[in-house]
C-alpha positions in Angstrom: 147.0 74.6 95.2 146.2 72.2 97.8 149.5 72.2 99.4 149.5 76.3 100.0 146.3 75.5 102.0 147.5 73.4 103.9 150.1 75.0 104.9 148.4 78.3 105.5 145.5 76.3 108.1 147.5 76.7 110.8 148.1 80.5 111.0 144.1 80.6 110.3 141.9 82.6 113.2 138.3 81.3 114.0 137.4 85.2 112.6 138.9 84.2 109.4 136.9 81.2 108.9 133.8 83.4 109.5 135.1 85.9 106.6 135.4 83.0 104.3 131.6 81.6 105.3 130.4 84.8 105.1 131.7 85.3 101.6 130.2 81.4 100.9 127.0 82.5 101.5 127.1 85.9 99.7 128.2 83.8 96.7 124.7 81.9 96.7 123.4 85.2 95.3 126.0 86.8 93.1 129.2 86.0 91.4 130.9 89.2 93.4 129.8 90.2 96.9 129.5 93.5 97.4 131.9 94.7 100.8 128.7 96.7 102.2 127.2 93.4 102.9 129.8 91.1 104.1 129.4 92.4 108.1 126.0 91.3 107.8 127.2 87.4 106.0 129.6 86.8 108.6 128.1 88.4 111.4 131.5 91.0 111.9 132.0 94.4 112.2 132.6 96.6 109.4 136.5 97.0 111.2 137.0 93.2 111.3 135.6 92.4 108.1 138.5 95.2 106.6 141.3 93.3 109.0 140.0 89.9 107.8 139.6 90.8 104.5 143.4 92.2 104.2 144.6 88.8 105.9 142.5 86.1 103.6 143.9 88.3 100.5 147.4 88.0 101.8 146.7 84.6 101.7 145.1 84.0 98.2 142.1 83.2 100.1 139.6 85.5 98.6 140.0 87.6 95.2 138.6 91.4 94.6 137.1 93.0 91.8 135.5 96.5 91.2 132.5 96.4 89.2 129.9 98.6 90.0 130.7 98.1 93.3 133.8 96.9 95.4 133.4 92.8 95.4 135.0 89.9 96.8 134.8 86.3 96.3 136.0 83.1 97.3 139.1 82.0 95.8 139.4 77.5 94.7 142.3 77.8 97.6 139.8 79.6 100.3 136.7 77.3 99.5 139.6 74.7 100.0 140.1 76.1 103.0 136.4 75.7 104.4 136.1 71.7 103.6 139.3 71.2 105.3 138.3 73.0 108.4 134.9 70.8 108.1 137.0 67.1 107.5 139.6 68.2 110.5 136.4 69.3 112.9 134.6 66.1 112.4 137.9 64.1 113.0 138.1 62.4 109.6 141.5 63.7 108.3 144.3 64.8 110.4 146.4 66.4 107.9 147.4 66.7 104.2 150.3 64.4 102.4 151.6 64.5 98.9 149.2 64.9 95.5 148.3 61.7 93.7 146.4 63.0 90.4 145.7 66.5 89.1 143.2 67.3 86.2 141.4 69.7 84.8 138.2 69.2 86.9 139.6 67.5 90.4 142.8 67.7 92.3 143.6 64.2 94.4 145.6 64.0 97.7 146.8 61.6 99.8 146.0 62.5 103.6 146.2 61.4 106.9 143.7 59.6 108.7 143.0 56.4 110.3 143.4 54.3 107.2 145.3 55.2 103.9 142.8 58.2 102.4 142.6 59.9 99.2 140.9 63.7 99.1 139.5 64.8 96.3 138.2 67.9 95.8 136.4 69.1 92.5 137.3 72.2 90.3 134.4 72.3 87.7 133.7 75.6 86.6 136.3 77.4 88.1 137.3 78.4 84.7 134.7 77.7 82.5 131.4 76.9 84.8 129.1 78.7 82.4 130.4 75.3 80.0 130.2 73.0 83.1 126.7 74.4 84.1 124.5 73.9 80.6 126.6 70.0 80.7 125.7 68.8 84.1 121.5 67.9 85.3 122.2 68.6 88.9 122.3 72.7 88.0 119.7 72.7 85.4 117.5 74.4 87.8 119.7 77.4 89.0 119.7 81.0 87.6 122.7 81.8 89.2 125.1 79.4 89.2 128.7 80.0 90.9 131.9 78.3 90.1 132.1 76.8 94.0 127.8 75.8 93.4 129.0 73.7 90.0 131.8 71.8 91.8 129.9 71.1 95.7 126.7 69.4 93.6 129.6 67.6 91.9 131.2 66.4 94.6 128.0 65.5 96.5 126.2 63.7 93.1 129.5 61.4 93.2 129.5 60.8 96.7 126.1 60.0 96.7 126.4 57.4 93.9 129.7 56.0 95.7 127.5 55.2 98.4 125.0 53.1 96.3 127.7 51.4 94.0 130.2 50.0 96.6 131.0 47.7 97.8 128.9 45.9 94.7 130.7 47.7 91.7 134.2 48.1 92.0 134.2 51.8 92.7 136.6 53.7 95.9 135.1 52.9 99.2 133.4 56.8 100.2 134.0 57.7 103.8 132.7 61.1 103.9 131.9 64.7 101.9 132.0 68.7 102.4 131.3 71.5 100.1 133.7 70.6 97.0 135.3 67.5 98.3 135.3 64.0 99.0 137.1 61.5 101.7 137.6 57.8 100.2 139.4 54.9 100.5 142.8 55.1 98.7 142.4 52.5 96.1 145.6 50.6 95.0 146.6 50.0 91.1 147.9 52.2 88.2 145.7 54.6 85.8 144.3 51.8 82.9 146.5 54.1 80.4 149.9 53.6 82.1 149.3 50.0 82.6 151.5 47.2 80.9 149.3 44.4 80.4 150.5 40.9 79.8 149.6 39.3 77.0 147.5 36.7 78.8 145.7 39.3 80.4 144.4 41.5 78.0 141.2 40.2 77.9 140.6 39.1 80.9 141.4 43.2 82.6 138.9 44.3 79.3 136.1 41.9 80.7 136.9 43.0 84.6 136.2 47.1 83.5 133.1 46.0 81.5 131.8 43.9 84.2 132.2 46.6 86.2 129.9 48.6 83.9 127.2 46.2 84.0 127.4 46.4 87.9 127.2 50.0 87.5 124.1 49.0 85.3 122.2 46.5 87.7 122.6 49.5 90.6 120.9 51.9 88.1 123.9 54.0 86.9 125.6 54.4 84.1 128.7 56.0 84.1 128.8 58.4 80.7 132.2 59.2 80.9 134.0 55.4 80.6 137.9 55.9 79.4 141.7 54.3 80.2 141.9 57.5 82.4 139.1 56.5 84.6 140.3 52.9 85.3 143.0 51.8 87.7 144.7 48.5 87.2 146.2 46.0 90.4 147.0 42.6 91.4 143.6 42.7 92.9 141.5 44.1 90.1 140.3 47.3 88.8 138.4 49.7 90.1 136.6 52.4 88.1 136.6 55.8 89.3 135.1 59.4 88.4 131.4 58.7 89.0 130.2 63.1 89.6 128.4 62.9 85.4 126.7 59.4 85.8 123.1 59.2 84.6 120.4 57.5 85.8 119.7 53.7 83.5 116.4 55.3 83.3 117.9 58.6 81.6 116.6 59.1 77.9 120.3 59.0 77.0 121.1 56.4 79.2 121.4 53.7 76.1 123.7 55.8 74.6 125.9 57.2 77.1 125.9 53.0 77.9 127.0 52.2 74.0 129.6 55.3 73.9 131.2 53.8 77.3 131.1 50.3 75.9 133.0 51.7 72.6 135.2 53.7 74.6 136.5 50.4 76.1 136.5 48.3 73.9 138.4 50.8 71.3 141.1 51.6 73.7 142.1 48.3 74.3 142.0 47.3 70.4 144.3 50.0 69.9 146.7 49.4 71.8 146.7 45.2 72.6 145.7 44.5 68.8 146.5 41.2 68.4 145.0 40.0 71.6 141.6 41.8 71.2 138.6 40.0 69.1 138.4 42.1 66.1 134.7 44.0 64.6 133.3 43.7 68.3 130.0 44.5 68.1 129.9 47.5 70.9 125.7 48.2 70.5 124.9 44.3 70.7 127.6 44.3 74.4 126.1 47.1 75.5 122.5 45.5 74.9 123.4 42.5 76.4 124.5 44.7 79.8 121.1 46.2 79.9 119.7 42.7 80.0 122.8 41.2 82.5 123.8 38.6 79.8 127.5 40.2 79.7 130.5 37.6 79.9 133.0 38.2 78.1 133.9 40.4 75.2 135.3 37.7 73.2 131.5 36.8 72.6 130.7 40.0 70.7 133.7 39.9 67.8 134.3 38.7 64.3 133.7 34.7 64.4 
């Protein structure tokens, strides 16, 4: 997805890009934007917005539909489009390199910058936002709420509590955010699922990710959303990513989104290092003992 975009930036006019905003903001009020009032969102003639419109469709940039009326909207690939323009503008990235993760709400990429950079950019609700939207707090208070709404507040909620957790939790170093997306640090290590622990270090990587949560804890988040597929492993540590659901430690679920990411944790690695894990760890009485930053080690809260 990603890499079409890229691809297609460069054969991209300045009119284009005022198409596609136009069409952004059209798309604050209605799913589909009717073609009578696109000259009037991006400021065009009726003419140009016709030659535009034929040029982002080419392109996959923008999608049509005939309701009651003829509308258009934004495609993932030309909202894409719009954060790239933003990153490249402000000098942050300098160009797009290969994919690192893609999952059903983000797509990662390496890029080129300064430093070694990871882009992600956020796809809730593209599909299913209707799902997304009654799940997530930050578009509680929207009647109309677009696929490209969903996934911005996403990407700005988790940049926002990147900012707050680092460089105290062990969470991607944030560098900066538009629309959809977010520019971090590219953090080293393998996804906690893929990892081949030794033996010796079994518990010592289970204490490191639950440490980790009751940093999250003592910054006033909790993560709600804790699995292997969240947690990379390196010679240097972990670092727990995935932050856009977090919750507030003053949330009235906070205790147990805490208690389902403890469980989630601890279970994993009981499945599959069984014979290095305590047994009957008591996940409520950890998790209570985060709230109160008496955590040490998981070895604590298991079968005597």
């Amino acid at each position: 997805m990603v890499g079409n975009v890229a691809s297609e930036m460069a054969e991209l006019e300045d009119e284009d890009f005022y198409l596609l905003s136009g069409l952004e903001q059209g798309m604050r009020f209605s799913e589909w934007v009717q073609r009578e009032k696109l000259p009037d969102y991006a400021d065009m003639t009726k003419e140009e917005v016709d030659y535009r419109l034929d040029r982002c469709s080419d392109r996959d940039l923008v999608e049509r539909k005939t309701i009651q009326y003829e509308g258009y909207r934004l495609t993932f690939e030309g909202y894409d489009c719009l954060a790239l323009r933003a990153f490249s503008q402000r000098g942050t990235i300098e160009g797009m390199g290969a994919p690192l993760g893609v999952g059903k709400e983000s797509d990662v990429y390496e890029v080129r910058s300064y430093e070694p950079m990871a882009l992600k950019f956020h796809r809730e609700g593209y599909t299913e936002f209707r799902k997304v939207d009654k799940e997530r707090e930050y578009t509680a208070d929207r009647n109309h709420v677009s696929w490209f709404y969903t996934a911005r507040k996403a990407a700005e909620r988790e940049h926002e509590i990147l900012a707050e957790l680092y460089p105290d939790v062990s969470v991607p170093r944030p560098v900066d955010q538009n629309r959809h997306a977010i520019l971090m640090e590219k953090f080293e290590g393998v996804e906690l699922k893929r990892a081949a622990l030794p033996e010796e270090q079994v518990v010592g990587v289970c204490d490191l990710v639950l440490r980790a949560v009751r940093d999250a804890y003592d910054a006033g988040y909790v993560h709600a959303d804790m699995s292997q597929h969240n947690v990379a492993v390196a010679e240097s540590g972990i670092t727990v990513f995935d932050w856009p659901q977090a919750v507030d430690t003053d949330h009235e679920n906070a205790m147990e989104f805490l208690e389902r990411d403890v469980t989630n944790v601890v279970g994993f690695f009981q499945q599959k290092y069984p014979g290095e894990m305590p047994e009957d760890v008591n996940c409520r009485a950890l998790a209570e003992a985060i709230t109160e930053g008496a955590f040490g080690s998981v070895t604590k809260f298991g079968a005597q």
